[in-house]
C-alpha positions in Angstrom: 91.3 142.8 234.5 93.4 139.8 236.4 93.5 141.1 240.1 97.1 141.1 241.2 98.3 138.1 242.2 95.1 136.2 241.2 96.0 134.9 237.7 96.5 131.5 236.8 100.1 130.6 235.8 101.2 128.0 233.5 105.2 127.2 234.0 107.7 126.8 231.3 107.1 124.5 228.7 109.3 121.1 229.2 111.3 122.1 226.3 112.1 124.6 227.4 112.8 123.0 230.9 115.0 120.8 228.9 116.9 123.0 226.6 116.7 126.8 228.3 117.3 128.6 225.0 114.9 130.6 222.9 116.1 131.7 219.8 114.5 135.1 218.1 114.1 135.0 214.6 113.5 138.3 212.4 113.5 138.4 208.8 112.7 140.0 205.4 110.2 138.2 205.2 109.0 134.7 206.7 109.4 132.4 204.0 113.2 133.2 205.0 112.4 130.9 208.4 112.2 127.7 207.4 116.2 126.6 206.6 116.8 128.7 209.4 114.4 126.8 211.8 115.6 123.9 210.3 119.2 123.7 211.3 117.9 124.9 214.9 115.8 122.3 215.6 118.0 120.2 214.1 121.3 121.0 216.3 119.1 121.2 219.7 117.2 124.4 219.4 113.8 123.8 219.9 111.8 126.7 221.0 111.9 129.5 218.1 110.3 133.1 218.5 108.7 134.2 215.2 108.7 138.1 215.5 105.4 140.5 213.8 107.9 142.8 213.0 108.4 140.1 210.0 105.9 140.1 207.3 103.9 137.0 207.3 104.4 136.0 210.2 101.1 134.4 210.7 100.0 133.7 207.7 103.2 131.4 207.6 103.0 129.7 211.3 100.7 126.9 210.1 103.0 125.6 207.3 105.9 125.4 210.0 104.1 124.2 212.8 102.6 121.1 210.8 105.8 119.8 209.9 107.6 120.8 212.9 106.8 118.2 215.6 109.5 118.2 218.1 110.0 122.1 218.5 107.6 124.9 220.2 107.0 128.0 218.0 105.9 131.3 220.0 105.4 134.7 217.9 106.9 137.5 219.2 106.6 141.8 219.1 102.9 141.0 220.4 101.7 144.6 221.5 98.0 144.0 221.2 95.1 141.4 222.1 94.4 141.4 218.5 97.7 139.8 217.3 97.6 138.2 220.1 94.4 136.2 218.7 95.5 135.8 215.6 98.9 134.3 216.7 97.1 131.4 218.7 94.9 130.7 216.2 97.6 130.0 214.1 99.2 127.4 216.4 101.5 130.1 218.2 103.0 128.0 221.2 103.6 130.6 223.5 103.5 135.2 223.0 106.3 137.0 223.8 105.8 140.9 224.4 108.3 143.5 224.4 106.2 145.8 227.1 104.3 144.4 230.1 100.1 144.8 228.2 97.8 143.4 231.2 95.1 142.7 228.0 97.8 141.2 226.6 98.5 138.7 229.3 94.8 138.4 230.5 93.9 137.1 226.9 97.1 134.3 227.3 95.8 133.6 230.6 92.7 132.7 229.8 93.4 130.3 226.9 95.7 128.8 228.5 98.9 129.8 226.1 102.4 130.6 228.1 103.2 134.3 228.0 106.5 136.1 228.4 106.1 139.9 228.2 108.7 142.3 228.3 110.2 144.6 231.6 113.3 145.8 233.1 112.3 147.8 236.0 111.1 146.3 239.5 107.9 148.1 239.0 107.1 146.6 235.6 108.4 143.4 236.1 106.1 142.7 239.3 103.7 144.3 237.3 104.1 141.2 234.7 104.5 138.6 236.9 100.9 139.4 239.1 99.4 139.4 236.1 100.4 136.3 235.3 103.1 135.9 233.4 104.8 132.3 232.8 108.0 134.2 233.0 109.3 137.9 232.6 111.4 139.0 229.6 114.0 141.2 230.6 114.5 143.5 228.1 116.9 144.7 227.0 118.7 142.6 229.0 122.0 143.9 227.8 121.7 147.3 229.5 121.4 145.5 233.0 124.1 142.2 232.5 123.3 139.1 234.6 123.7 140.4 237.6 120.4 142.1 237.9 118.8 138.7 237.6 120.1 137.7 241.4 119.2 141.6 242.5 115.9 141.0 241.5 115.4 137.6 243.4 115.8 139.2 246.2 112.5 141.0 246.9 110.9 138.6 244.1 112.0 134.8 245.0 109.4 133.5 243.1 110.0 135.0 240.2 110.9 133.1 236.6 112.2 135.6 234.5 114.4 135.0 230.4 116.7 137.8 229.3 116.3 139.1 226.1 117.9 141.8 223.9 121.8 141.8 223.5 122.3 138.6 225.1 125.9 137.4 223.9 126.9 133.7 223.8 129.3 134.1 226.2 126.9 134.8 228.6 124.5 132.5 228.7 125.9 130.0 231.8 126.0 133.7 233.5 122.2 134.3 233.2 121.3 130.5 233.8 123.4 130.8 236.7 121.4 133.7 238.3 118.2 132.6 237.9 117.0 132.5 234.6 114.5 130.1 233.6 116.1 130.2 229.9 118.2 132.8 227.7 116.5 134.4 224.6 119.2 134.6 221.5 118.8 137.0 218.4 121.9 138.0 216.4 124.8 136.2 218.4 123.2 133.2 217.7 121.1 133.6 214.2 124.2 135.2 212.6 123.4 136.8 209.3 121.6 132.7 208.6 118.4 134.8 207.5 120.1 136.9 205.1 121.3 133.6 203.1 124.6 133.7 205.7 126.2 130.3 206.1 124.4 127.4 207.9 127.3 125.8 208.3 128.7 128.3 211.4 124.7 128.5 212.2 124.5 124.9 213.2 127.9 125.2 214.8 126.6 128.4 217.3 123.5 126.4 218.0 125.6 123.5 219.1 127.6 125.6 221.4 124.6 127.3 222.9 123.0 124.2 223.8 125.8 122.3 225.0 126.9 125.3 227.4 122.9 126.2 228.4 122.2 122.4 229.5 125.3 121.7 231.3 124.7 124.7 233.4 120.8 123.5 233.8 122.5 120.2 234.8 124.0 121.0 237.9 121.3 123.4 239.0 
């Protein structure tokens, strides 16, 4: 195991730097990504959370990440070191966690992949972050509101932390505002898009999220 506050940390990805906006995409099944992804990356999404909890996941990363050149895709719902594995070998940019796994983050750590695993209390979250996380997903982020990003820079300065989980659109400047290092969007930005929903209003959400998300990164 990583001895606290030993780990090696890698820092956000510049896209993410650039455009603080992850958006989380779960389906019926993955084939269902790619007009999806498309339109994202296309209207100024570019870093795209693929979750397990959608059947072939993995299997279908390659395809996407071979014609995708300008966008980072991370796979989500990782809960063990073996999914882990399997994500990177794929081509996963980056693992996002729903529960702070020290394997999990060790393993990311030490192949030099970014890692955002999932917390909500103080405890867990500086659990996380010791271990090495490149940020703390706050999850669900919706049962605390923005707000407990700037309580939580209090005793924790340092600390790079991305809401997740009932984050609405309106928001986002909110979050970015207290600290957040980026926003992570399901539903109120993905729409019903994976379930053949228009991509039409999908292309105009994703406009709106990154206009609002990199004016407020402007002035920080």
């Amino acid at each position: 195991m990583i001895a606290p506050g030993s780990a090696a940390r890698l820092t956000v990805s510049p896209v993410l730097q650039e455009t603080p906006v992850i958006a989380v995409l779960r389906a019926e099944e993955a084939t269902a990504y790619d007009r999806v992804v498309d339109v994202l990356v296309e209207n100024g999404v570019r870093s795209i959370e693929l979750t397990l909890t959608t059947p072939g996941t993995s299997e279908h990363l390659p395809t996407l990440v071979k014609r995708l050149d300008d966008a980072e895709l991370g796979v989500g719902t990782v809960t063990t070191v073996e999914q882990a594995r399997q994500a990177v070998d794929a081509g996963a940019s980056y693992l996002v966690a729903p529960v702070v796994d020290t394997d999990v983050i060790e393993f990311a750590v030490r192949n030099g992949v970014r890692v955002y695993p999932g917390a909500l209390s103080p405890t867990e979250v500086l659990s996380a972050w010791e271990a090495g996380a490149t940020a703390v997903k706050i999850f669900p982020a919706e049962t605390v509101g923005p707000q407990y990003g700037k309580h939580l820079r209090g005793p924790f300065p340092d600390l790079q932390f991305i809401p997740s989980g009932g984050v609405a659109l309106d928001d986002i400047a909110s979050w970015l505002r207290a600290g957040a290092a980026a926003v992570s969007l399901g539903g109120p930005l993905v729409g019903d898009a994976l379930s053949g929903g228009s991509l039409v209003d999908l292309a105009t959400r994703a406009r709106r999220v990154v206009d609002v998300a990199t004016a407020e990164r402007a002035v920080r």
